[in-house]
C-alpha positions in Angstrom: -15.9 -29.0 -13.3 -18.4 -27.7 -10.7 -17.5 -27.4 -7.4 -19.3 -28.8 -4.5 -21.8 -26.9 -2.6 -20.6 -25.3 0.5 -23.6 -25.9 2.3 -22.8 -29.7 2.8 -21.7 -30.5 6.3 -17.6 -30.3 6.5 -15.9 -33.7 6.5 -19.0 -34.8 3.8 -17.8 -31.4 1.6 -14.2 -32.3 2.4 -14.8 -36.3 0.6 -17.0 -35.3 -1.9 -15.0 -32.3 -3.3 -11.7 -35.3 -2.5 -12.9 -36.9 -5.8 -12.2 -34.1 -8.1 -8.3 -34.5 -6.1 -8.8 -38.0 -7.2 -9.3 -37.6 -11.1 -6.5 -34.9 -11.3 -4.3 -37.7 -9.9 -5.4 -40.3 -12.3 -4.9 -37.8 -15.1 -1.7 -37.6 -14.0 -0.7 -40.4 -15.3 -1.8 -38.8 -19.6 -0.3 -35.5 -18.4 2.8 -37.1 -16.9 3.3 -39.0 -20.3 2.8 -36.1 -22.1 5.5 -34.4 -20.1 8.2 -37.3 -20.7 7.6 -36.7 -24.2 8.6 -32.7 -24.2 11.2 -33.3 -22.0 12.5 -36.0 -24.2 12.1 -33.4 -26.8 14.4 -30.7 -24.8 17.3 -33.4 -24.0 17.1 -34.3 -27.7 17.5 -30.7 -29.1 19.8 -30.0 -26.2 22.2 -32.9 -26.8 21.9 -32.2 -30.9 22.7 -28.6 -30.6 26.1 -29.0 -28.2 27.1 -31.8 -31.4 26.6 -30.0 -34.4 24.4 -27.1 -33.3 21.6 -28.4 -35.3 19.1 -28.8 -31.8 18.0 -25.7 -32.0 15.2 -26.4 -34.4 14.3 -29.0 -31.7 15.1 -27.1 -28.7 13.0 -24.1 -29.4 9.4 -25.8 -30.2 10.0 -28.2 -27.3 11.2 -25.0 -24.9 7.8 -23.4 -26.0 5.4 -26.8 -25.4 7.0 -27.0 -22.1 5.7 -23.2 -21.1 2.7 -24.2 -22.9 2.2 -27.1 -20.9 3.0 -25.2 -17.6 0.0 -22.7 -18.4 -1.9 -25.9 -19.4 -1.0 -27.4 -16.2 -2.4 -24.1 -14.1 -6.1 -24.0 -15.6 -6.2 -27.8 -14.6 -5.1 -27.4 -10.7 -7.8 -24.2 -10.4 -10.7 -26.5 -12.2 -10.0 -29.3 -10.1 -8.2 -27.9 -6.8 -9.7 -24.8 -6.4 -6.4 -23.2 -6.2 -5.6 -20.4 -8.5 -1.9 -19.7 -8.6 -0.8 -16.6 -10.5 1.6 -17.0 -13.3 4.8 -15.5 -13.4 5.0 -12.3 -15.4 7.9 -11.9 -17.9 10.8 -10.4 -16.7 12.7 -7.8 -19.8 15.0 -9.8 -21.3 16.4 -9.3 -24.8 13.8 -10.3 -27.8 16.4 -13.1 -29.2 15.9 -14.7 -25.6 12.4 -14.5 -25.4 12.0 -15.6 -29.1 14.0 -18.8 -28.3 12.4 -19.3 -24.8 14.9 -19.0 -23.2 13.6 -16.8 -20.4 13.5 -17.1 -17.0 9.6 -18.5 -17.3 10.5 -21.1 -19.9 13.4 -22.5 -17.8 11.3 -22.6 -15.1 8.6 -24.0 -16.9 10.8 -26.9 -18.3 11.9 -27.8 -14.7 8.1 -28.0 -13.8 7.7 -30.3 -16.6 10.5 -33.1 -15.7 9.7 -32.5 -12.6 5.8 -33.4 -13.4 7.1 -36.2 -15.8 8.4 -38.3 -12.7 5.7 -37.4 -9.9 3.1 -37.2 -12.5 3.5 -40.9 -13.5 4.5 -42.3 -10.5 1.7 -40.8 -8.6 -1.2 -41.2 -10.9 0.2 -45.3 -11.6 0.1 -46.0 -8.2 -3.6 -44.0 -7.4 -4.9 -45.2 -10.6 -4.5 -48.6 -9.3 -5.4 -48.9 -5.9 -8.6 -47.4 -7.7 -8.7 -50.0 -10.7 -8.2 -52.5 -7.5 -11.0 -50.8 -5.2 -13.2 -50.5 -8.0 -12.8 -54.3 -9.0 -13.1 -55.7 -5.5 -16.4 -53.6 -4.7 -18.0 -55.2 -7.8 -16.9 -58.9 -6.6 -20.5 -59.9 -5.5 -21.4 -59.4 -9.4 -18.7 -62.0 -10.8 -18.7 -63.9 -7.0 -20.1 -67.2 -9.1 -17.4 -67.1 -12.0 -14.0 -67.0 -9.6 -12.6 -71.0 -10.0 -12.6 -73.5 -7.5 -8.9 -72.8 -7.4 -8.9 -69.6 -5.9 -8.0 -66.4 -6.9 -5.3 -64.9 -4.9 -5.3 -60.5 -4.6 -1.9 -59.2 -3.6 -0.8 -62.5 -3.1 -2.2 -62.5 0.2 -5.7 -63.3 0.2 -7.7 -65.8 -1.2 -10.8 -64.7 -2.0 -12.0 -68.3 -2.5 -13.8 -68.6 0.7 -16.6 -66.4 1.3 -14.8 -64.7 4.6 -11.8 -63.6 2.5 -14.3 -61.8 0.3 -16.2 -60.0 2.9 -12.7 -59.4 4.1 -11.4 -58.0 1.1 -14.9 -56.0 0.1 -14.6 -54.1 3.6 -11.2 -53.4 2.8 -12.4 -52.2 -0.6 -15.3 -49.8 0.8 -12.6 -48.8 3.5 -10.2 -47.8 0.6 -13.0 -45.7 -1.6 -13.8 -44.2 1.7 -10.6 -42.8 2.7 -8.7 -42.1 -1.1 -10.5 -38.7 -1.5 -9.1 -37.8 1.9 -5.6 -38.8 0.7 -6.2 -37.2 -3.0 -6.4 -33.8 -1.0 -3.3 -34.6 1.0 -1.2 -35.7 -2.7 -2.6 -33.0 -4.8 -0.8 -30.7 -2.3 2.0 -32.0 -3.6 1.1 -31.0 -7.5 -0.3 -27.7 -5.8 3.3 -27.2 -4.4 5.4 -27.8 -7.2 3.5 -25.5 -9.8 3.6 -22.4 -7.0 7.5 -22.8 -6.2 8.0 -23.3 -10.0 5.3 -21.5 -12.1 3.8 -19.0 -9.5 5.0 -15.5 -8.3 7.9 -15.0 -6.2 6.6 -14.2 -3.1 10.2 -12.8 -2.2 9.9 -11.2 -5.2 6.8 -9.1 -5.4 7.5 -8.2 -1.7 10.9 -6.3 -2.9 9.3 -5.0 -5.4 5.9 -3.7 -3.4 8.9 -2.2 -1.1 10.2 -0.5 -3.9 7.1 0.6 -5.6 6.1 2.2 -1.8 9.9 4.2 -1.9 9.1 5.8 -5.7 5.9 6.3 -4.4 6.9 8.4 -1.7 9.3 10.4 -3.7 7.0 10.9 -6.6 4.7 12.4 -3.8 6.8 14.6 -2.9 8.3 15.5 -6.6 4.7 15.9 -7.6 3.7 18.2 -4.4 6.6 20.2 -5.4 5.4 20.5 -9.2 2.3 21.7 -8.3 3.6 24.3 -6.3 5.5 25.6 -9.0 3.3 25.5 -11.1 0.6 27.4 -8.6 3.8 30.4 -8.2 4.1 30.5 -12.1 0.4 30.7 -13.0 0.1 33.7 -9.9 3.7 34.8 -11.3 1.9 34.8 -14.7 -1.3 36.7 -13.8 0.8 38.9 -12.1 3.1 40.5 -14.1 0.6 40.2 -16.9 -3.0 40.3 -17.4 -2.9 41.9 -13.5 -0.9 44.8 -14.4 -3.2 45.6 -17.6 -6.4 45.6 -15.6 -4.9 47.6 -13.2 -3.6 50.2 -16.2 -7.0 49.9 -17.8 -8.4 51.2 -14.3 -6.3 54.3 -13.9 -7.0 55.2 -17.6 -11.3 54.7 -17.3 -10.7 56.5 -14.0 -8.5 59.4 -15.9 -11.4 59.3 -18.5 -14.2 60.0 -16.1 -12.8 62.9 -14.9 -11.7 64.8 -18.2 -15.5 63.6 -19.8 -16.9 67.2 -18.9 -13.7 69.2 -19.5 -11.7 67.5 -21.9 -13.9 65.3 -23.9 -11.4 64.5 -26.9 -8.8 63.5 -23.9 -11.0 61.4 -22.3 -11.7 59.5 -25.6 -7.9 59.0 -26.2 -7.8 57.4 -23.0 -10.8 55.4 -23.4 -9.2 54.2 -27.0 -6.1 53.1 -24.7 -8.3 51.1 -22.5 -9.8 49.4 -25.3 -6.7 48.8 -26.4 -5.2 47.5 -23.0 -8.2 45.5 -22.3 -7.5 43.2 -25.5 -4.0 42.8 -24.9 -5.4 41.8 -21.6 -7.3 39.1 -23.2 -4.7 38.3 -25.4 -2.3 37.4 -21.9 -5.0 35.5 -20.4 -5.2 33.1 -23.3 -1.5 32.8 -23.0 -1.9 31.5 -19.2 -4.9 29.7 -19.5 -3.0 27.7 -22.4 -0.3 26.2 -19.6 -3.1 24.9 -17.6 -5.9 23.3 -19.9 -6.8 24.5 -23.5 -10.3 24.6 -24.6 -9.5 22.3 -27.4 -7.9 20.0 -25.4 -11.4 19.2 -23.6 -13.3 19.5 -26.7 -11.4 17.6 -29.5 -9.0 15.8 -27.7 -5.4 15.3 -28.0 -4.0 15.0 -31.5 -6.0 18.8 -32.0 -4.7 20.0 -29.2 -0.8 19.1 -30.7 -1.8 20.3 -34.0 -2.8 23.5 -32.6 1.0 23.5 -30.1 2.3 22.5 -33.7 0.6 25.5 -35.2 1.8 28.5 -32.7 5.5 26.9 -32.6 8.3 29.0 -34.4 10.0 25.7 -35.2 7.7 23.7 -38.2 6.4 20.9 -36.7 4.9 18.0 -38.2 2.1 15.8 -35.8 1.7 12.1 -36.0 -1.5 11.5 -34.2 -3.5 8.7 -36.1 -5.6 6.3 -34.0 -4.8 8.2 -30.7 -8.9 8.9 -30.2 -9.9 10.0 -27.4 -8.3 9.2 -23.6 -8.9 10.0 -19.9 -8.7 13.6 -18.6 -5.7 13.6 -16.8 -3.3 11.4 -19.5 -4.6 14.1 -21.9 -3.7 17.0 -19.8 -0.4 15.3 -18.7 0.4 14.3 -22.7 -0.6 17.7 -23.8 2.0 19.2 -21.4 4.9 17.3 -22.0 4.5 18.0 -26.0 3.9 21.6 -25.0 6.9 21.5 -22.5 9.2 19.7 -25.1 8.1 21.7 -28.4 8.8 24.8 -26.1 12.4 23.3 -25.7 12.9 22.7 -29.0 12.3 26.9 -29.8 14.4 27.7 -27.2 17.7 25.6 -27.4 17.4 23.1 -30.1 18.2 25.6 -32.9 16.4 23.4 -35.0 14.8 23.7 -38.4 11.8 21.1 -38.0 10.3 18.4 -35.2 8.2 15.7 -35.3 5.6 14.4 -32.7 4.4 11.3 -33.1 1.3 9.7 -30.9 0.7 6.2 -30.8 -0.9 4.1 -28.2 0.6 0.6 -27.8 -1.7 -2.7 -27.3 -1.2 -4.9 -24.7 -2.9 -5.9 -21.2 -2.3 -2.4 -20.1 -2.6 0.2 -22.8 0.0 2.9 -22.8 0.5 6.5 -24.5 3.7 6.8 -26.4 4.6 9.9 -27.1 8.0 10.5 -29.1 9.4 14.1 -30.0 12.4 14.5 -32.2 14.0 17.7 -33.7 17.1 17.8 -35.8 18.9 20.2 -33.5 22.3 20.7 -31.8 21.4 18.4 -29.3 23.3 18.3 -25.9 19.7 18.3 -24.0 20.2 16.5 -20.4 17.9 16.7 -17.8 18.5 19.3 -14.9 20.7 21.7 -17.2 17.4 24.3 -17.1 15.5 22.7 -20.0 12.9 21.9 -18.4 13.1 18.5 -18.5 13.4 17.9 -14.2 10.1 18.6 -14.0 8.5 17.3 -16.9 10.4 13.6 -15.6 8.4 14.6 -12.0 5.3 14.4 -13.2 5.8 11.6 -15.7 6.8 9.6 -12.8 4.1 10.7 -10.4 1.7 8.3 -12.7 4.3 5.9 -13.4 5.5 6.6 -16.8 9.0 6.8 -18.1 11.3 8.9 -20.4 13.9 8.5 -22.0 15.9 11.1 -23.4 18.4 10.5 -26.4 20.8 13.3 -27.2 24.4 13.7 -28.3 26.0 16.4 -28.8 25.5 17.5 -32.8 22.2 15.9 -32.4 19.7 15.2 -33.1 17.0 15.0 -29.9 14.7 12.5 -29.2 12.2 12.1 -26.4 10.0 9.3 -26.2 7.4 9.3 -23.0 5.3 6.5 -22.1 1.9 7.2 -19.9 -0.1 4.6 -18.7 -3.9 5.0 -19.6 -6.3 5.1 -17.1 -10.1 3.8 -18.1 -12.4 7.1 -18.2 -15.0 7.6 -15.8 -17.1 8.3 -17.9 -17.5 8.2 -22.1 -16.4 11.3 -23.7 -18.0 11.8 -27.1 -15.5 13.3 -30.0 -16.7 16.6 -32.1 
């Protein structure tokens, strides 16, 4: 339905957007039947299943037209109210609840529907006919000639008979078109009402759980601020006991060389062969750091190469489930491609197993999510802050609001299943 142009002067806007108020009160009255019958429906398969159990196959369909309905019921108040009120999101609840509708948002949404099925028909009844009335009486000067000589009596009152007892009732008529819009806004207020306390968001709600997002917020700042500073004293840690340390031996030995070139020219060639030799093993180290901050392939091919190739270096045999992964964001990849190198580096050093599996899938829903499960058939025993790493890796799962669970008795096996939310990429990456 379109809405009334705002530029109309205010108490003319306020009347003429009234009458779309006004029709969702007379459809109140089909929506109200159609209420009574679903909630029928639930008192039927309610009443059957306490007798001989055998409600349920009555129960469950009506449970499901009632949450049905409620959504119904929604789209109509935005289209004709203007007011958008957002639907309660599923709370987790077990699947044989949610299958049945049994949840929180199907009880609720059956209590909007009885609820409805009683204001619904009372209110659109009663508006439908002081309009039916209106309507009739603002039209008399049409059928004026065909009213008997005997009167016709409205409301028992007034006899519209005599030709002052019709203007009478015509002003009263006009009068009553003229102010129902205004009283449509006021009643709607009442539908408007009931579906936010009943079918809306907790307001309570959201704000203890905004309160609580705020509190993992600022601990995940801090957990990740931490991280990163770890990870800034390994990489320096790294570089200096490594790669550092060869540059610095390939150095002296060119130095050494220089100065034997004119006397000792076989000597200096034996320690230019060494600094050859130093300077791969140099480059050899490097690779080895730059591999715990972003691999090459990693950019290039995306994330299911970049496991095959952690697969591939891993003394433990490792087989990679990656299908349908494709490409995702920069910093999901980087974050997935450290926890499976994080986790497959676990597995080497204290699993003791003889093969892993990673699987990579990415689940559908409004908000798509990396799942990333990793599963050895070890000695288990892995729990998180015993020195396996795992502390850190749950730091900067949290930091972007992903989870972990880890599964792990003793005997084995280990499994580790990590779920990221995806972010959309800035811009489109193109596969090789």
């Amino acid at each position: 339905m379109t809405s009334v142009p705002s530029a109309i002067p205010g108490p003319v806007h306020l009347w003429l957007r009234g009458w779309q108020h006004l029709v969702f009160l007379v459809l109140n009255v089909l929506t109200g039947l159609v209420a009574l019958s679903i909630v029928l429906s639930i008192v039927i398969g309610a009443l059957g299943l306490l007798a001989a159990g055998s409600g349920l196959a009555v129960l469950v369909p009506a449970m499901w037209l009632a949450w049905l309905f409620a959504r119904a019921e929604l789209g109509r108040i935005e289209v004709f109210t203007a007011h958008r009120i957002p639907a309660e999101t599923h709370r987790p609840e077990p699947t044989w609840v949610n299958v049945l509708g049994l949840t929180r948002v199907h009880r609720r949404a059956a209590a909007y529907v009885a609820l409805h099925s009683l204001w619904g028909l009372l209110i659109g009844t009663v508006v439908a006919s002081f309009v039916a009335l209106a309507v009739s009486l603002l039209a008399m000067p049409l059928y004026a000639s065909r009213i008997p000589d005997s009167g016709l009596h409205v409301l028992w009152v007034v006899d519209v008979s005599s030709t002052t007892g019709r203007v009478v009732l015509w002003v009263v008529a006009v009068v009553v078109l003229l102010l129902l819009p205004f009283l449509a806004v006021v009643l709607t207020s009442v539908d408007i009402q009931l579906a936010r306390t009943l079918l809306g968001r907790d307001p309570d709600a959201e704000i203890a759980q905004l309160s609580e997002r705020v509190e993992t917020l600022t601990q995940t700042r801090e957990e990740t601020v931490d991280s990163v500073e770890s990870e800034r004293r390994r990489i320096e840690r790294d570089l200096h006991d490594g790669p550092q340390q060869r540059l610095v031996a390939i150095a002296m030995d060119l130095g050494m060389a220089r100065q034997r070139m004119a006397d000792d020219p076989e000597g200096a060639r034996e320690l230019l062969d060494q600094a050859h030799l130093a300077s791969k093993e140099a480059i050899v180290e490097m690779r080895q750091v730059a591999r715990g901050i972003t691999p090459p392939i990693l950019a290039d091919r995306g994330l299911g190469p970049a496991a095959s190739a952690l697969a591939a270096r891993s003394p433990v045999p490792v087989r990679i489930e990656a299908d349908g992964v494709g490409r995702l964001d920069p910093t999901t990849e980087a974050i997935a491609y450290f926890c499976v190198s994080e986790l497959l580096t676990n597995v080497a050093k204290h699993s003791r197993a003889d093969h892993a599996l990673v699987r990579l899938t990415r689940s559908p829903g409004e908000l798509h999510r990396l799942v990333i499960e990793v599963e050895d058939d070890g000695v288990g025993g892995a729990v998180p802050g015993r020195g396996t790493g795992l502390v850190g890796l749950r730091q900067r799962i949290t930091a972007v609001d992903g989870t972990m669970q880890v599964t792990s008795p003793e005997g084995g096996p280990t499994r580790v299943i990590i779920t990221l939310p995806e972010r959309p990429a800035a811009h489109p990456r193109s596969t090789r």
